[in-house]
TISE-824645 format. One line per field, with one value per residue: x, y, z of N, C-alpha, C in turn; residue number from 0; residue in three letters. Coordinates in Angstrom, 3 decimals. Layout:
n_u = (X ...) .
n_v = (Y ...) .
n_w = (Z ...) .
ca_u = (X ...) .
ca_v = (Y ...) .
ca_w = (Z ...) .
c_u = (X ...) .
c_v = (Y ...) .
c_w = (Z ...) .
resi = (NUM ...) .
resn = (Ala ...) .
//
This chain:
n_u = (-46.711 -44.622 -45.302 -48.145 -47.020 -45.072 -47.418 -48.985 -47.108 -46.378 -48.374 -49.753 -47.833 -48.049 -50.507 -49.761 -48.339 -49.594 -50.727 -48.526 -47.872 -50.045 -49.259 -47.526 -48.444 -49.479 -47.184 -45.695 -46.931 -47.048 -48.002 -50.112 -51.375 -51.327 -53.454 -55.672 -55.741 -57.626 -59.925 -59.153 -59.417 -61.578 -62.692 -61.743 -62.835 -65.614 -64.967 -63.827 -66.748 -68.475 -67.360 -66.973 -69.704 -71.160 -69.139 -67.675 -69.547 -71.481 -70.393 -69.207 -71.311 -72.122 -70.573 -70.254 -72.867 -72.832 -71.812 -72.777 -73.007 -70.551 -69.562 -70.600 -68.880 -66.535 -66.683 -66.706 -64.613 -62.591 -63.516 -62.757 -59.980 -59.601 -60.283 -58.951 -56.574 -55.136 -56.143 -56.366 -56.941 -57.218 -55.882 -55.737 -56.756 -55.192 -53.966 -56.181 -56.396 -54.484 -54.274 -56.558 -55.434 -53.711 -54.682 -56.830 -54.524 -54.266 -56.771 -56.573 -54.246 -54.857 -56.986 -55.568 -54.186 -55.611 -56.662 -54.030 -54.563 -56.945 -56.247 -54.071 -55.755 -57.497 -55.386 -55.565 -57.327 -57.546 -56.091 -57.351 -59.632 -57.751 -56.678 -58.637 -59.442 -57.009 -57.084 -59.644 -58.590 -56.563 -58.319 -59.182 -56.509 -55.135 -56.777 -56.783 -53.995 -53.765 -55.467 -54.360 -51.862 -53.016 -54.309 -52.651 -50.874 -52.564 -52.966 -51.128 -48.752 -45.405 -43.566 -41.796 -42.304 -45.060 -44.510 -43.366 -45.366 -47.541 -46.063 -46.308 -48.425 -48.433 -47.015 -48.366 -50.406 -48.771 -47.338 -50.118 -50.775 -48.452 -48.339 -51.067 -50.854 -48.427 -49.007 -52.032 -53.141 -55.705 -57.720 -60.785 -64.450 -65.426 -64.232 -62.714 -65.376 -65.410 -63.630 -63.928 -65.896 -65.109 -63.244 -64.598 -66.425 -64.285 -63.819 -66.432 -66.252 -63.914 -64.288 -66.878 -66.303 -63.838 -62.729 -65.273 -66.047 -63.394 -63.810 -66.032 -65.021 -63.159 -64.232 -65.569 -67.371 -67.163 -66.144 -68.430 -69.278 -66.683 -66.621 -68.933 -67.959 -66.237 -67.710 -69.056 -66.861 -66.225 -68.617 -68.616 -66.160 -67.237 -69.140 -67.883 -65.845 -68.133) .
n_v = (62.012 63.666 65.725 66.383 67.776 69.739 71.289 72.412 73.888 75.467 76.743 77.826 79.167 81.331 82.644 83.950 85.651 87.595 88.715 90.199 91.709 93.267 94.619 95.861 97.813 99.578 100.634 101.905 103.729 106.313 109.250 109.049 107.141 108.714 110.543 108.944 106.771 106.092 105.430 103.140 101.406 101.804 100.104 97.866 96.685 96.487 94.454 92.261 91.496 91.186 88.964 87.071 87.147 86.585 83.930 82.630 81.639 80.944 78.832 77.480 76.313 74.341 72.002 71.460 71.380 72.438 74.702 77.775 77.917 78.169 80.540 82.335 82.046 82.185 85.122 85.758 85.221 86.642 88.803 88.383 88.142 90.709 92.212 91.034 90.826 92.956 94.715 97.873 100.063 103.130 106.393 107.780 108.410 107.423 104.984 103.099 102.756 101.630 99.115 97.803 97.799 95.712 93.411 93.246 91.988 89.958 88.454 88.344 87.096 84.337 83.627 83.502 81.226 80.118 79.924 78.738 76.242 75.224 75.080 73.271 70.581 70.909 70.286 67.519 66.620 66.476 67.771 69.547 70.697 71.727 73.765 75.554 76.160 77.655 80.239 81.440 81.733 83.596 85.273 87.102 87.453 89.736 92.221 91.513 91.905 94.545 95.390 94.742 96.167 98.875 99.035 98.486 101.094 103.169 102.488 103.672 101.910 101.417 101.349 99.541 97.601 97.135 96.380 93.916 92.712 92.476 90.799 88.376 87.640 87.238 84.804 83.188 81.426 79.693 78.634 77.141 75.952 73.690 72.776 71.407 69.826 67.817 66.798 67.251 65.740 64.112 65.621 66.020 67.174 68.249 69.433 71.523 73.340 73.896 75.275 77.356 78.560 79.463 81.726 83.300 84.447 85.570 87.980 88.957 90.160 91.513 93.760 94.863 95.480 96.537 97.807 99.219 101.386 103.178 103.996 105.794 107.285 108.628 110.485 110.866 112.071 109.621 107.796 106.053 105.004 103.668 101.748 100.340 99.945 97.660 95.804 95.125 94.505 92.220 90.729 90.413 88.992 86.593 86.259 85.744 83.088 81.508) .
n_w = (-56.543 -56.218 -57.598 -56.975 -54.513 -55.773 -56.853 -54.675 -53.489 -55.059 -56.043 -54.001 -53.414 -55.179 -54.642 -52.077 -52.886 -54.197 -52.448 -51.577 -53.172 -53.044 -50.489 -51.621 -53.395 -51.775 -49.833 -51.938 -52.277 -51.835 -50.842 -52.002 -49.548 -47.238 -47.950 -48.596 -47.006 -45.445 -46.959 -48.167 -45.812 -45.807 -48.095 -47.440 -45.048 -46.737 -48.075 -46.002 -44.823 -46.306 -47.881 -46.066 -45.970 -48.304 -49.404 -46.890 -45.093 -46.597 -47.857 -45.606 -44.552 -46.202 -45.911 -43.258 -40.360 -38.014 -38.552 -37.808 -35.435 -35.100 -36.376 -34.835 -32.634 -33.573 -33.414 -31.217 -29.937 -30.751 -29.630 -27.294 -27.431 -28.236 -25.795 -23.864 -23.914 -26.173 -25.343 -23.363 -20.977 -22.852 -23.698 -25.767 -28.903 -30.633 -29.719 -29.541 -32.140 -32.917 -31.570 -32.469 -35.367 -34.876 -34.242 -36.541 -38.235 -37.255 -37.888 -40.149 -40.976 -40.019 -41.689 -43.998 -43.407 -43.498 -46.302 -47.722 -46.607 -47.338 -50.353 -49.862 -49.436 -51.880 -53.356 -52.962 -53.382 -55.914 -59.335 -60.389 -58.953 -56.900 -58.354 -58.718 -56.895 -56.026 -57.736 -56.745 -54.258 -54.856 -55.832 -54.039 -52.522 -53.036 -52.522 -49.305 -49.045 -49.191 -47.571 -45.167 -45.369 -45.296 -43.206 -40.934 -41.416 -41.423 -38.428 -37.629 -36.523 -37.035 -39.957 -40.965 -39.070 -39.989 -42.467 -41.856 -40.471 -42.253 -44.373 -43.049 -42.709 -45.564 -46.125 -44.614 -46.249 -48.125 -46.138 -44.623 -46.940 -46.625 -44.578 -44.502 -46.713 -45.109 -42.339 -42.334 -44.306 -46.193 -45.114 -44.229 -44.947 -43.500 -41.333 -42.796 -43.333 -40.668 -40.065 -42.012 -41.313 -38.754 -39.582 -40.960 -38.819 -37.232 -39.663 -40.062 -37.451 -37.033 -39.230 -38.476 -36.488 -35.596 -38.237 -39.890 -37.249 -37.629 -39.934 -39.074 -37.174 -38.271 -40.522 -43.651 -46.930 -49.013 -47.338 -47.502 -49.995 -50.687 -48.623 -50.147 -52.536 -51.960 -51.379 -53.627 -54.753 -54.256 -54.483 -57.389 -57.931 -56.743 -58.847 -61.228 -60.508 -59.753) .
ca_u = (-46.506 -43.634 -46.068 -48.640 -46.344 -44.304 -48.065 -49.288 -46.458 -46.222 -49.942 -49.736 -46.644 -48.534 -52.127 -49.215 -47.309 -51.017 -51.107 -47.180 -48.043 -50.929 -48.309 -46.252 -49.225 -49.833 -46.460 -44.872 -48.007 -47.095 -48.720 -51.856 -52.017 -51.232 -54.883 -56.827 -55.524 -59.199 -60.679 -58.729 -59.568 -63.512 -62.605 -61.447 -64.137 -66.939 -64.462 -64.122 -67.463 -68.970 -66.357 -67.996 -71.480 -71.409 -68.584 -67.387 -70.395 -72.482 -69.335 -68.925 -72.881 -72.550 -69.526 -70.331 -73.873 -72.969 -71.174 -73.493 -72.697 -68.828 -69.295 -70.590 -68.111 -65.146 -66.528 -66.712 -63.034 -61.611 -64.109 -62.812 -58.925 -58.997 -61.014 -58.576 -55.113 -54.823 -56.489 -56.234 -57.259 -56.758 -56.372 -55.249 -57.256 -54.025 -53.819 -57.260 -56.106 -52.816 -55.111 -57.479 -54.811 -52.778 -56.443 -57.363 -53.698 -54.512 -57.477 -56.144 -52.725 -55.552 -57.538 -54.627 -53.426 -56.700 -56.568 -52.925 -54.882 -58.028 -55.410 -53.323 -56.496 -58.118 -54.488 -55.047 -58.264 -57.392 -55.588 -58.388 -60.620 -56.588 -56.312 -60.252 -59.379 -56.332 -58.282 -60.674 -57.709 -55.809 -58.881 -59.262 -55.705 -54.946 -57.215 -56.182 -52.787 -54.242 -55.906 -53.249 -50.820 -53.494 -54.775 -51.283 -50.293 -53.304 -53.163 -49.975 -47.545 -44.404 -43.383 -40.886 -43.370 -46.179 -43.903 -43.283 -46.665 -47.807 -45.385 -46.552 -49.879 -48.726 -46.250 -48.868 -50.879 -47.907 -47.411 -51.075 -50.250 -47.184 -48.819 -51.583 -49.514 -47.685 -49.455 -53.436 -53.477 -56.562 -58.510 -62.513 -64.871 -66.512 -63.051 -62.692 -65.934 -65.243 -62.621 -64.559 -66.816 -64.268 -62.644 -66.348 -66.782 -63.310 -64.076 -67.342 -65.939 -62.821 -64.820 -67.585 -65.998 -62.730 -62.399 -66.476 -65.889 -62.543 -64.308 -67.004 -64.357 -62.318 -65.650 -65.336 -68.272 -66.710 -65.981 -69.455 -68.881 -65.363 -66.970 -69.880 -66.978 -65.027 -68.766 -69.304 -65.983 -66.156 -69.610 -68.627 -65.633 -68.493 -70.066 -66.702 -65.882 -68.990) .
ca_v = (62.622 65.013 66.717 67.234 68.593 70.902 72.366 73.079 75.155 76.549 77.532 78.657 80.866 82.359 83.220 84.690 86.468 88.017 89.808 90.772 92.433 94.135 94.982 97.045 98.879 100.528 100.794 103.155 104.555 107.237 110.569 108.702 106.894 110.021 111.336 108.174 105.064 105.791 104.804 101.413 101.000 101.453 99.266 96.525 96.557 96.006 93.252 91.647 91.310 90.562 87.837 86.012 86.518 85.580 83.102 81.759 81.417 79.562 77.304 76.231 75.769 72.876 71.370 71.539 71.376 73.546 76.310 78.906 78.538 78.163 81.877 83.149 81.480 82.988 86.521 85.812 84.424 87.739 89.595 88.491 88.763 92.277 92.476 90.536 90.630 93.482 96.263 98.048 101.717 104.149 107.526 108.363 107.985 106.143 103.597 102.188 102.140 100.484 97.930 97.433 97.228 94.483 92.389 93.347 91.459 88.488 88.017 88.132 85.871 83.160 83.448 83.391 79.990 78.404 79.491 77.654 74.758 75.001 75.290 71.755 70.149 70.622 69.081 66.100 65.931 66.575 68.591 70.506 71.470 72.484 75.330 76.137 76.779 78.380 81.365 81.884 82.663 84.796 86.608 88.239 87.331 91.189 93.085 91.133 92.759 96.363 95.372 94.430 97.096 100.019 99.179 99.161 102.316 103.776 102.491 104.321 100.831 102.277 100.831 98.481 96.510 96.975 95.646 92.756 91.613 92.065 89.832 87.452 87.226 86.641 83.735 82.504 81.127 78.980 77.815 76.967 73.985 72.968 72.005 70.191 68.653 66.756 66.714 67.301 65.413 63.792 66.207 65.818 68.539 68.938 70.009 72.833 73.690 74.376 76.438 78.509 79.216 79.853 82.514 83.830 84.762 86.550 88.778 90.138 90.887 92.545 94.225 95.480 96.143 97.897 98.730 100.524 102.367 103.945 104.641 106.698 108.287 109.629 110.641 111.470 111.406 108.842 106.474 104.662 104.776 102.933 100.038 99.654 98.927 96.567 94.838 94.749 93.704 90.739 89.732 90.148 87.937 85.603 85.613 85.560 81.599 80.661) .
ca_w = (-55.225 -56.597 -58.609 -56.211 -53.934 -56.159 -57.303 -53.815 -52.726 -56.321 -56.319 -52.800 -53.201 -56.367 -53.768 -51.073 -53.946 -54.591 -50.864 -51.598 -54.516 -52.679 -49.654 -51.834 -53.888 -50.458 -49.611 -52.511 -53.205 -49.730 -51.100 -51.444 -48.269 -46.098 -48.107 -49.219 -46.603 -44.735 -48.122 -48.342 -44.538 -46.154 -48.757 -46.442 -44.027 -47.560 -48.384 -45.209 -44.034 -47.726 -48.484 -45.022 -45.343 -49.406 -49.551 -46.140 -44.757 -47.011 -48.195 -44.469 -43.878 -47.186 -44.975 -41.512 -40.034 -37.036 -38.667 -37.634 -33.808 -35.121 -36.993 -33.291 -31.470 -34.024 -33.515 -29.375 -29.694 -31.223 -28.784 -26.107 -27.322 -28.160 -24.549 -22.410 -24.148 -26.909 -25.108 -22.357 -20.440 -23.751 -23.181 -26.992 -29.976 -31.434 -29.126 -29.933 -33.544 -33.036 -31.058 -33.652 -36.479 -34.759 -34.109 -38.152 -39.106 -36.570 -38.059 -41.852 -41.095 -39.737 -42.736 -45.231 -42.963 -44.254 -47.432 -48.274 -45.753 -48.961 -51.244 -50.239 -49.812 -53.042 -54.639 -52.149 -53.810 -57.631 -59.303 -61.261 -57.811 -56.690 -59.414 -58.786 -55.069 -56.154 -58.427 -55.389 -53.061 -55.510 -55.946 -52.611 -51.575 -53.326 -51.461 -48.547 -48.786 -50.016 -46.207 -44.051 -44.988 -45.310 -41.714 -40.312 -41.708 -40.698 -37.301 -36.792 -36.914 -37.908 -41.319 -40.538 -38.526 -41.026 -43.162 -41.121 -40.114 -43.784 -45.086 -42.318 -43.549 -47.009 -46.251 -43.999 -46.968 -48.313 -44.585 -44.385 -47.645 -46.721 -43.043 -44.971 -47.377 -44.746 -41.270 -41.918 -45.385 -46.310 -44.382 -43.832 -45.618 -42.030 -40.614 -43.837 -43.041 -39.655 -40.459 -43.032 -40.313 -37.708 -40.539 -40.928 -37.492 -37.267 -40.189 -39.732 -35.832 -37.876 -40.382 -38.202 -34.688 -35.726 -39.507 -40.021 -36.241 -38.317 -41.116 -38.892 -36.412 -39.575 -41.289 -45.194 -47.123 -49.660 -46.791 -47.619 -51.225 -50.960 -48.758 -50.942 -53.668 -51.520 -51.186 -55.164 -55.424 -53.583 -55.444 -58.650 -58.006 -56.752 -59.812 -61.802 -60.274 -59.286) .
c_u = (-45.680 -44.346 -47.042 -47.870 -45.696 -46.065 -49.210 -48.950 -46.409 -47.860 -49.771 -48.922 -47.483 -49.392 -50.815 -48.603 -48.508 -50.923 -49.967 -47.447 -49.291 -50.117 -47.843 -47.450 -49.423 -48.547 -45.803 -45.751 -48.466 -47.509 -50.520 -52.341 -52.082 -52.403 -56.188 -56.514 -56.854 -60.074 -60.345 -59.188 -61.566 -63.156 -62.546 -62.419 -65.322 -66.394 -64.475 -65.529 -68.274 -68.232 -66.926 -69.357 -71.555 -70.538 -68.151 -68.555 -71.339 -71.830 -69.532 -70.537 -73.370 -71.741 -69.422 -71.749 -73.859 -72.245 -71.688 -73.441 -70.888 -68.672 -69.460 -69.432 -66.658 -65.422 -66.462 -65.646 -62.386 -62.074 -62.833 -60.599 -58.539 -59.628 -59.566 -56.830 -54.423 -55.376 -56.132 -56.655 -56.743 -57.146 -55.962 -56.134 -56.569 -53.712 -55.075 -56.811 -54.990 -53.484 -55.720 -56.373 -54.020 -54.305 -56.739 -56.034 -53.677 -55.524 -57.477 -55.396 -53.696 -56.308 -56.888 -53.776 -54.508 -57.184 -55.065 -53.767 -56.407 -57.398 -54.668 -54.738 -57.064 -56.878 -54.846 -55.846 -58.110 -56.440 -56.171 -59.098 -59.023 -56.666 -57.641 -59.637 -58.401 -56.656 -58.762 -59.859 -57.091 -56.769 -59.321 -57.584 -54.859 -55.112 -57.233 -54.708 -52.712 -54.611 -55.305 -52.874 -51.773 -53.844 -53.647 -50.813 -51.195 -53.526 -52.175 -49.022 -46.729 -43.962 -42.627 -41.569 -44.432 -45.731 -43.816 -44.404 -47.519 -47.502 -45.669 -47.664 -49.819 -48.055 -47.482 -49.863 -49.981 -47.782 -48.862 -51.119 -49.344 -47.769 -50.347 -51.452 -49.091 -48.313 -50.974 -53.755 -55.230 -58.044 -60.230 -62.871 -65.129 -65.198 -63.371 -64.200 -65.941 -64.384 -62.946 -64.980 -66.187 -63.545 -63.704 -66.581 -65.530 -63.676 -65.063 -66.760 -64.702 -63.428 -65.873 -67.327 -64.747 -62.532 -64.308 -66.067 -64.914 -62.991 -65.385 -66.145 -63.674 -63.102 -65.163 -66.470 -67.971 -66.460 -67.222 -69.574 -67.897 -66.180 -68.095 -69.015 -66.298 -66.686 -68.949 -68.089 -65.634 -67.448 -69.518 -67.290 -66.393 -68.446 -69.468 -66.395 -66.823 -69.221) .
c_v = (63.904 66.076 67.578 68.500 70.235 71.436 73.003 73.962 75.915 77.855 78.448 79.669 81.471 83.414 83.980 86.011 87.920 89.215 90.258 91.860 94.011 95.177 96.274 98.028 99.983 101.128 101.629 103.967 105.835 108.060 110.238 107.706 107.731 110.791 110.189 106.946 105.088 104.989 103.357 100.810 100.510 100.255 97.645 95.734 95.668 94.804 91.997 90.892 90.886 89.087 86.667 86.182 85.959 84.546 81.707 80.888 80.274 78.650 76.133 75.443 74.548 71.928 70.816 72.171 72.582 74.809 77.838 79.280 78.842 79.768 82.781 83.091 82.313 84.409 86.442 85.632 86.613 88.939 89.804 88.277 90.006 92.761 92.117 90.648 91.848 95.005 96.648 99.718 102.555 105.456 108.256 107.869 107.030 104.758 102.794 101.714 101.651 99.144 96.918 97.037 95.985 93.078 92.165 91.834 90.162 87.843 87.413 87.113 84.890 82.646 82.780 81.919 79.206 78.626 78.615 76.586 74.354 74.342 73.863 70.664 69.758 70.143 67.647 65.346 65.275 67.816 70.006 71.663 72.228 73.636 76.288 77.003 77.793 79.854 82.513 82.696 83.456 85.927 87.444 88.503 89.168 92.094 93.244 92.019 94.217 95.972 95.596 95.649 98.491 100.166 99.513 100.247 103.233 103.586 103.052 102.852 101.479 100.869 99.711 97.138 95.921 95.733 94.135 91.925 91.258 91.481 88.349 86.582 86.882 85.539 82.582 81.326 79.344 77.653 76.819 75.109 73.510 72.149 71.209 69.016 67.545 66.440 66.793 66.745 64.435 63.783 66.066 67.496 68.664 69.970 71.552 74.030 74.456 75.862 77.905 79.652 79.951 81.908 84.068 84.826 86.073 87.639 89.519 90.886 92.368 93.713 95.345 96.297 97.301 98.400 99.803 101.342 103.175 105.215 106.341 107.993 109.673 109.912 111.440 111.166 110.309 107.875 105.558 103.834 103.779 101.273 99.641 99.071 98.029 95.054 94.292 94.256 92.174 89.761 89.693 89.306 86.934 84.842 85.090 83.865 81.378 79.303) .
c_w = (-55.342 -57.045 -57.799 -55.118 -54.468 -56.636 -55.999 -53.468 -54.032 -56.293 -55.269 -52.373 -53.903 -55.610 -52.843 -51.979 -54.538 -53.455 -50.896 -52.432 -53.650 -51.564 -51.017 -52.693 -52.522 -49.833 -50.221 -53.136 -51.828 -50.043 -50.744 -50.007 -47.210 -46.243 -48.356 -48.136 -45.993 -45.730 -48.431 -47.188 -45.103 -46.810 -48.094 -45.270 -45.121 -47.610 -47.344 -45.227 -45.450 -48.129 -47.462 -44.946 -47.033 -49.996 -48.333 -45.316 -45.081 -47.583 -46.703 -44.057 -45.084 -46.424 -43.801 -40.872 -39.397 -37.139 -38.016 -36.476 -34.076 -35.488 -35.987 -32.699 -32.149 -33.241 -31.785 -29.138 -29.511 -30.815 -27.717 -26.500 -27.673 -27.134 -23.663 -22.981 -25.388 -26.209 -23.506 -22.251 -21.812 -22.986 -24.435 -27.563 -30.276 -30.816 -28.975 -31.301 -34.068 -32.459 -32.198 -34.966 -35.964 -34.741 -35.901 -38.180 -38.409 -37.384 -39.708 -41.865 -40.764 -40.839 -43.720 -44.613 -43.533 -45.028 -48.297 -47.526 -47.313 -49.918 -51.406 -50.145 -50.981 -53.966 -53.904 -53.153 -55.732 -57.701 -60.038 -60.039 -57.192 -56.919 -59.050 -57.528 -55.024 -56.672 -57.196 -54.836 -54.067 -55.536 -55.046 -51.929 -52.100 -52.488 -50.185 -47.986 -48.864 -47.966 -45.318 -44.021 -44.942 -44.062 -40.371 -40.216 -40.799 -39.002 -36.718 -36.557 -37.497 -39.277 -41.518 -39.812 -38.741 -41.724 -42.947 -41.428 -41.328 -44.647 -44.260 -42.980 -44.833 -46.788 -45.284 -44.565 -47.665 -46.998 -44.503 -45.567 -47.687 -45.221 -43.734 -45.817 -46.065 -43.072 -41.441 -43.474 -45.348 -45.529 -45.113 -44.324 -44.574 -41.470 -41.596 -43.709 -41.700 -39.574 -41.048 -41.840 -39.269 -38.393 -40.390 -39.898 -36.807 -38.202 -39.942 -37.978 -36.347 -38.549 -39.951 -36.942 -34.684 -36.935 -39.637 -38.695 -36.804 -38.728 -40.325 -38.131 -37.482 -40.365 -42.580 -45.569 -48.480 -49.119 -47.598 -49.199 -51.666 -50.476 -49.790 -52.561 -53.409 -51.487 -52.815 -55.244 -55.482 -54.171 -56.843 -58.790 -57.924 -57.956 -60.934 -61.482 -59.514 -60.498) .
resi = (0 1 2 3 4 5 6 7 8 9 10 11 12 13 14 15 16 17 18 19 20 21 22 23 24 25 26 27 28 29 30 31 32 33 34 35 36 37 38 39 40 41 42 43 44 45 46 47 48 49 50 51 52 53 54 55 56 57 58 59 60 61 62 63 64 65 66 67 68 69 70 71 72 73 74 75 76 77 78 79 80 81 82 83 84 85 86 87 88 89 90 91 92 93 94 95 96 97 98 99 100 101 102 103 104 105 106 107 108 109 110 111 112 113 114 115 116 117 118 119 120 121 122 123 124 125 126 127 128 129 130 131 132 133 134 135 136 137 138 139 140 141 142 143 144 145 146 147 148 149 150 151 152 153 154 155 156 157 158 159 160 161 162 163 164 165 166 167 168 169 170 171 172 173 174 175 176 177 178 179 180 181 182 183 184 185 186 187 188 189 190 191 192 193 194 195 196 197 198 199 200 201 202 203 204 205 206 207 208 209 210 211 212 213 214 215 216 217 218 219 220 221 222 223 224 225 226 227 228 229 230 231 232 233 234 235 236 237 238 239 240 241) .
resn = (Unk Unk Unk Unk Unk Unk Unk Unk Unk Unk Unk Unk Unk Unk Unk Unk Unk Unk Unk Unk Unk Unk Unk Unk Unk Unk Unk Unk Unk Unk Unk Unk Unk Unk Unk Unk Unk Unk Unk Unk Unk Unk Unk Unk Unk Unk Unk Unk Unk Unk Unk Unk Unk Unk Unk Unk Unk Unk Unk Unk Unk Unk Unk Unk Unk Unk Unk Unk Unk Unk Unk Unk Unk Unk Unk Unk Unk Unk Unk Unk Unk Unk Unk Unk Unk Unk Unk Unk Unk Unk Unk Unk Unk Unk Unk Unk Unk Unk Unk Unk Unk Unk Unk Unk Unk Unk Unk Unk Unk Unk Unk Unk Unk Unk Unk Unk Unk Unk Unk Unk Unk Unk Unk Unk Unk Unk Unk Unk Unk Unk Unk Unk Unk Unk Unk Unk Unk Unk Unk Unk Unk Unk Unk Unk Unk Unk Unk Unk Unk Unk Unk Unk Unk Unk Unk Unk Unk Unk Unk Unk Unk Unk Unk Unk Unk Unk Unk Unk Unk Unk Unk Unk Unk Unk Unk Unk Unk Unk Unk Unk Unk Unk Unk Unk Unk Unk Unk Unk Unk Unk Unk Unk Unk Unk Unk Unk Unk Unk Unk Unk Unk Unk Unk Unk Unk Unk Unk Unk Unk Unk Unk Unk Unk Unk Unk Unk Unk Unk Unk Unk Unk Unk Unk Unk Unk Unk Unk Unk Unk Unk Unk Unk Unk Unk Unk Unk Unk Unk Unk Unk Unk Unk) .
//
């Protein structure tokens, strides 16, 4: 019991420690985000919306029959809160993209809650499928944090608050197996499934509704270039632990 425990939160600090790490590449790297953060914003968008149509997607549709109305129903959720509670009358460019970046880091901190919720799961199960699950999340939980804080910055969030909500999203991971550890233990694949799907449905809404519109407003011709690397990046992890 000791063991599992100490290698949930161990694993799961490691996957948060992953999006920390990514936090600060964006963070003292200020020459180049004042000329290139549109390009991480591309980047984030291929990643997003690739990571749910070739991972979350067809994980939750082995899990959970009805995922496919659950992946609607996410992107109608996070419709209808950057509709009814995050937006309002703009009359600035910037205040769409302070909108949109606080929606992006909602949609990441939810993600990164059910990958630590993957993460204590697969110790409940073993401790082999544990480490597997662990991998997975480390290997997006990078670009994850390259995400967060590049979308912040760029949305005009002053730094201090970037800071903040980007450290949110990485502790949120940890949080995510310490609350299945001890309250949602010997969780149901249908549930995880659900979740996937729920995840699913947030990202492509993230990915397609406010990070590509960015990309087109701030037009470079390298934007399409960057997401088509955040898309390869995310399938050749794929193919890396498949």
């Amino acid at each position: 019991m000791a063991t599992q425990f100490f290698n949930t939160m161990f694993y799961s600090s490691i996957a948060g420690l992953a999006t920390i790490i990514g936090i600060l590449i964006v963070l003292y790297a200020k020459e180049f985000n004042k000329k290139y953060s549109i390009y991480l914003v591309s980047f984030g968008a291929g990643v997003l919306i690739a990571f749910a149509l070739i991972n979350l997607i067809p994980e939750s549709l082995e899990l959970y029959d009805f995922s496919l109305y659950i992946v609607l129903f996410g992107f109608l959720i996070f419709y209808l809160i950057e509709h009814f509670i995050m937006l309002h009358p703009f009359h600035e460019p910037f205040e769409r993209e302070h909108a949109a970046g606080k929606t992006a880091i909602l949609g990441l901190g939810f993600h990164s809650l059910i990958d630590g919720i993957v993460i204590g799961a697969g110790f409940e199960i073993s401790q082999k499928i544990g480490l597997i699950a662990t991998l997975a999340v480390i290997a997006h939980e990078l670009p994850e944090g390259i995400t967060a804080m590049a979308v912040l910055l760029h949305a005009k969030v002053k730094k201090i608050k970037s800071l903040l909500y980007s450290f949110l999203v990485a502790i949120a991971t940890p949080v995510g197996a310490l609350l299945t550890y001890y309250f949602i233990r010997d969780i149901n694949e249908s549930f995880i499934g659900f979740l996937f799907a729920l995840a699913a449905g947030s990202f492509i809404y993230i990915g397609a509704s406010d990070l590509v519109p960015e990309t087109h407003e701030h037009y470079n011709k390298n934007n399409a270039l960057y997401l088509i690397i955040g898309i390869i990046f995310v399938v050749l992890i794929t193919l890396i632990f498949s």
